[in-house]
VOGUTI-378571 format. One record per residue (C-alpha): residue number from 1; x, y, z. Coordinates in steps of 0.001 Angstrom, whole numbers. Example, Ala and Ser with C-alpha at 12.3 -4.5 7.8 and 13.67 -1.06 7.14 Angstrom:
BEGIN
SITE   num      east     north        up
SITE     1     12300     -4500      7800
SITE     2     13670     -1060      7140
***
This chain:
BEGIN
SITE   num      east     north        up
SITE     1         0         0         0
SITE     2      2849      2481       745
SITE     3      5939      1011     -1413
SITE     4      3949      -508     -4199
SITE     5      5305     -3913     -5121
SITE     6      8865     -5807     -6438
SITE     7      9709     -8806     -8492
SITE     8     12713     -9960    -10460
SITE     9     12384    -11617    -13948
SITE    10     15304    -13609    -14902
SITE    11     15476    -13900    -19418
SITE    12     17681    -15645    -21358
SITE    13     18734    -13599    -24879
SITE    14     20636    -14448    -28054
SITE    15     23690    -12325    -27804
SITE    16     25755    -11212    -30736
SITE    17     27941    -14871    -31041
SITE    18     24461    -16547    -30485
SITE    19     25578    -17439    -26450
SITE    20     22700    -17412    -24405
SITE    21     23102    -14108    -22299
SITE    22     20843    -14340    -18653
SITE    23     19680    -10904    -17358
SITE    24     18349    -10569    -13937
SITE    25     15685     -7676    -14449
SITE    26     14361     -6514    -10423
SITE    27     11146     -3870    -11469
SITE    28     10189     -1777     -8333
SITE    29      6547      -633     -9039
SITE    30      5710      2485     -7226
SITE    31      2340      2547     -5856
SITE    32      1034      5187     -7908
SITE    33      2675      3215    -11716
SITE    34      1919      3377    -14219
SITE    35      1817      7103    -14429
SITE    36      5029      7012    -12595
SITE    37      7788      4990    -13840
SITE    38      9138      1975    -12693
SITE    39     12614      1537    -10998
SITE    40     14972     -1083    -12737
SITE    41     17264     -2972    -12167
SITE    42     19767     -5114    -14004
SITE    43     22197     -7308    -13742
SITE    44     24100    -10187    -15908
SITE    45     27036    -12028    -15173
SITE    46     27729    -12122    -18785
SITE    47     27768     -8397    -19233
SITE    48     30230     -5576    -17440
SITE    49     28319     -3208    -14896
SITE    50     29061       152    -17564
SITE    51     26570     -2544    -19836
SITE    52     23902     -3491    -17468
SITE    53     23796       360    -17147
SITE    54     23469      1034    -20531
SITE    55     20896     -1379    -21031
SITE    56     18796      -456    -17877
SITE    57     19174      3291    -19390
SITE    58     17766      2324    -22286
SITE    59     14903       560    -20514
SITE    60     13951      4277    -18869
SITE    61     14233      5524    -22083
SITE    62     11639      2783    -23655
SITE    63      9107      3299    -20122
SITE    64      8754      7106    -20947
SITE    65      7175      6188    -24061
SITE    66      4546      3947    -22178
SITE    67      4035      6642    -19612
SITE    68       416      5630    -17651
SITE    69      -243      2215    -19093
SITE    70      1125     -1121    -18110
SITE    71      4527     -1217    -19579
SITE    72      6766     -4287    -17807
SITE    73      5341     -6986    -20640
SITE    74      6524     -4459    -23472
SITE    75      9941     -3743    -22391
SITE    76     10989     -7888    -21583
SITE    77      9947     -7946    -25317
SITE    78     11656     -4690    -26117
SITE    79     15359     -5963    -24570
SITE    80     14760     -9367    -26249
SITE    81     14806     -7784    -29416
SITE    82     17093     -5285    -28694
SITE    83     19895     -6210    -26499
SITE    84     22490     -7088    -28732
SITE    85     22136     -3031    -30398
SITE    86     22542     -2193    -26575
SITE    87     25529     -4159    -26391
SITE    88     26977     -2881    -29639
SITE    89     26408       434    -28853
SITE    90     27963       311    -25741
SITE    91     31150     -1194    -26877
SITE    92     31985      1165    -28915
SITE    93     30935      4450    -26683
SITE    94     33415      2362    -24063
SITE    95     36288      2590    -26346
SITE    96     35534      6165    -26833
SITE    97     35458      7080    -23511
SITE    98     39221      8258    -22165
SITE    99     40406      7055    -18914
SITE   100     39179      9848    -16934
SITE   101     35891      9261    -17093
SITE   102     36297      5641    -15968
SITE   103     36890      6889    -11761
SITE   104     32942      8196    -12359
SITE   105     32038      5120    -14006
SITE   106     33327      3005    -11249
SITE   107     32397      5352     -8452
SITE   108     31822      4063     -5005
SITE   109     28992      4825     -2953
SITE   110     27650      4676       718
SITE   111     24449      4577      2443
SITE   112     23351      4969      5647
SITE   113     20786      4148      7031
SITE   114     18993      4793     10419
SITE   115     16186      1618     11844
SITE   116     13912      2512     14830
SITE   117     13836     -1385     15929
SITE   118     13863     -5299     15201
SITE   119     11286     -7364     17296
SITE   120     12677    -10561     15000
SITE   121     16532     -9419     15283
SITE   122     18095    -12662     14628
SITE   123     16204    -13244     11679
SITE   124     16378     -9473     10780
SITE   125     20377     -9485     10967
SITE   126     20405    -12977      8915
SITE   127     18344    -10751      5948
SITE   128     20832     -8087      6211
SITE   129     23865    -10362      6143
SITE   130     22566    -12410      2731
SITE   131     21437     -9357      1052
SITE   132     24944     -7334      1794
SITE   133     26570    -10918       580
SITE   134     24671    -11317     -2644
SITE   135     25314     -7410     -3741
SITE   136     28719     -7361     -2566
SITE   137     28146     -4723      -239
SITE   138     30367     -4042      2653
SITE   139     30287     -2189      5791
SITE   140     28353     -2426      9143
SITE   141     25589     -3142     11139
SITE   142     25527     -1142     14029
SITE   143     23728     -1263     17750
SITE   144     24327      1310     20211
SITE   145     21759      1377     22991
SITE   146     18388      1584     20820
SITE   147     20011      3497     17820
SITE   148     20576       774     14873
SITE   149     22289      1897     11666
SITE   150     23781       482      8508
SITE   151     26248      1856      6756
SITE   152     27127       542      3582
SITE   153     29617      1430       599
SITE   154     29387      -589     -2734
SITE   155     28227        28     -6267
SITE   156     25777      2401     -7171
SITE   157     23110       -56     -8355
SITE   158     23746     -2373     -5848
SITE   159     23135       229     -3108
SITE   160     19544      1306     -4458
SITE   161     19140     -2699     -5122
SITE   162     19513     -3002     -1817
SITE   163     17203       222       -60
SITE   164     14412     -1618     -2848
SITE   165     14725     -4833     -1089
SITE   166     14810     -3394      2574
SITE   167     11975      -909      2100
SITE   168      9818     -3697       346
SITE   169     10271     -7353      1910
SITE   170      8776     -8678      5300
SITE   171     12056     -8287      7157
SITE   172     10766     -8065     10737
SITE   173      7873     -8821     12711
SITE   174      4881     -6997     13875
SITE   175      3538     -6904     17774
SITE   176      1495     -9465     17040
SITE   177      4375    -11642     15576
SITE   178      2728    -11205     11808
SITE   179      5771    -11220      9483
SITE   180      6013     -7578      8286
SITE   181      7352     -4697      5992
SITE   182     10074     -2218      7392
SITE   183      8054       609      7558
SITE   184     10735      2773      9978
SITE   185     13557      3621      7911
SITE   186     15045      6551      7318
SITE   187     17677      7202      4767
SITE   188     19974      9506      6798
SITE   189     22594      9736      3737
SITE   190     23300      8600       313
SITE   191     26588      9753     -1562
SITE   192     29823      8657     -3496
SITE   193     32388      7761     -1158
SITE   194     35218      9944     -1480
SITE   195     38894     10047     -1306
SITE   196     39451     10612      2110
SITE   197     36518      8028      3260
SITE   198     37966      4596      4500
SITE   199     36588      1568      2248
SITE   200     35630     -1527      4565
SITE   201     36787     -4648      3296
SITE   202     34030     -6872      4850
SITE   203     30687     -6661      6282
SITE   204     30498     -6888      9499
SITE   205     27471     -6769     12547
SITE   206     28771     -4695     15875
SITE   207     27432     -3615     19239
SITE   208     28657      -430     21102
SITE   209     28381       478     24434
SITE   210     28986      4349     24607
SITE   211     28112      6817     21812
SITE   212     32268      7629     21641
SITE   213     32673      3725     20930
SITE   214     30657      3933     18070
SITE   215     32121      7535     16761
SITE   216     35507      6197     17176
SITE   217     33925      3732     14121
SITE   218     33199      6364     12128
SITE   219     36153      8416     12877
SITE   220     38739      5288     11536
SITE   221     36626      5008      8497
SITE   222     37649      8672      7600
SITE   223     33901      9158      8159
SITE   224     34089     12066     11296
SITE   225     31820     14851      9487
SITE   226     28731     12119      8474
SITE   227     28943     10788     12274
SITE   228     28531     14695     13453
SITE   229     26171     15612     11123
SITE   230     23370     12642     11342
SITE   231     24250     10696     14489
SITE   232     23681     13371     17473
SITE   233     20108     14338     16778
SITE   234     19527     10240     17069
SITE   235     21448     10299     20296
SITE   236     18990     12830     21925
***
């Protein structure tokens, strides 16, 4: 009712030396499509991530032109048919493309993010760990008195892969022990990691017993100014 619905399609597509190529398509459908647009996203172990972008670029392009009516059916059909002009295409703007532009190609990003609780948290920490595993995200889970947050640094389209799956599968439990939707997140920050940041090498679940235990986190990670600016007001 608030975060409309998700689903991932999985198609197989004749590439250009007639291999089979397998795309992962995830469609989030806001709960006001189809005069809003669906977000996409895709993935393919076949293809490089500047590719999967290309082709989920052209996808937006395609959904503008079916702009309030049902449009999913149309554009599976549309990157059957297409895919390997996608793929062409984007070979050769790659070789264009000079060397600088590949750090904003490959650019790093973080999120954090701020939970008001888990009644399931075993269960709610096991979600967490898979879906950081399976989009190779790193960074932490972190509890510090009631205050949970997760900060995470990975690709761009992993990142909003992963705020889709969080905001829209039954991760926790209800009062009445009814499985249920996160409903209390708050996206505190969301922005490429930069030079001086700290990239974590694993991901990694922590408790903390004083507020300075869990800034002295931050602070090591080269991340002192987003600890000051979005952790206090929580701490109040």
């Amino acid at each position: 009712e608030t975060h409309g619905i998700s689903f991932r399609i999985q198609i197989g597509v004749k590439e250009l030396l007639d291999t089979d190529v397998l795309l992962k398509l995830l469609f989030h459908l806001p709960v006001n499509y189809p005069s809003t647009l669906p977000d996409i996203s895709v993935n393919s172990d076949q293809l490089t991530r500047a590719q999967c972008m290309d082709v989920k670029d052209k996808l937006l392009e395609q959904a503008k032109k079916h702009l309030s009516e049902p449009m999913v059916h149309d554009l599976i059909l549309w990157v059957q048919q297409h895919l390997k002009d996608v793929i062409k295409q984007s070979a050769t703007v790659c070789n264009e493309k000079t060397i600088l532009s590949k750090g904003a190609e490959d650019g790093i990003w973080m999120l954090l993010l701020h939970l008001d609780h888990m009644r399931a948290k075993a269960k709610y920490v096991k979600t967490v760990e898979k879906w950081t595993s399976n989009l190779r995200l790193t960074g932490r889970l972190m509890f510090m008195g009631k205050i949970i947050l997760i900060l995470l640094q990975g690709d761009r389209s992993s990142i909003k892969e992963y705020l889709i799956l969080q905001k829209t599968s039954k991760v926790d439990v209800d009062s009445s022990g009814k499985k249920c939707k996160e409903k209390m997140m708050s996206v505190l920050c969301e922005t490429e990691v930069q030079s001086q940041h700290k990239r974590f090498q694993t991901f990694e679940v922590k408790e903390y017993s004083t507020p300075e235990e869990l800034q002295k986190e931050f602070e090591t990670a080269g991340l002192a100014t987003l600890f000051s600016e979005f952790v206090p007001p929580l701490l109040k």
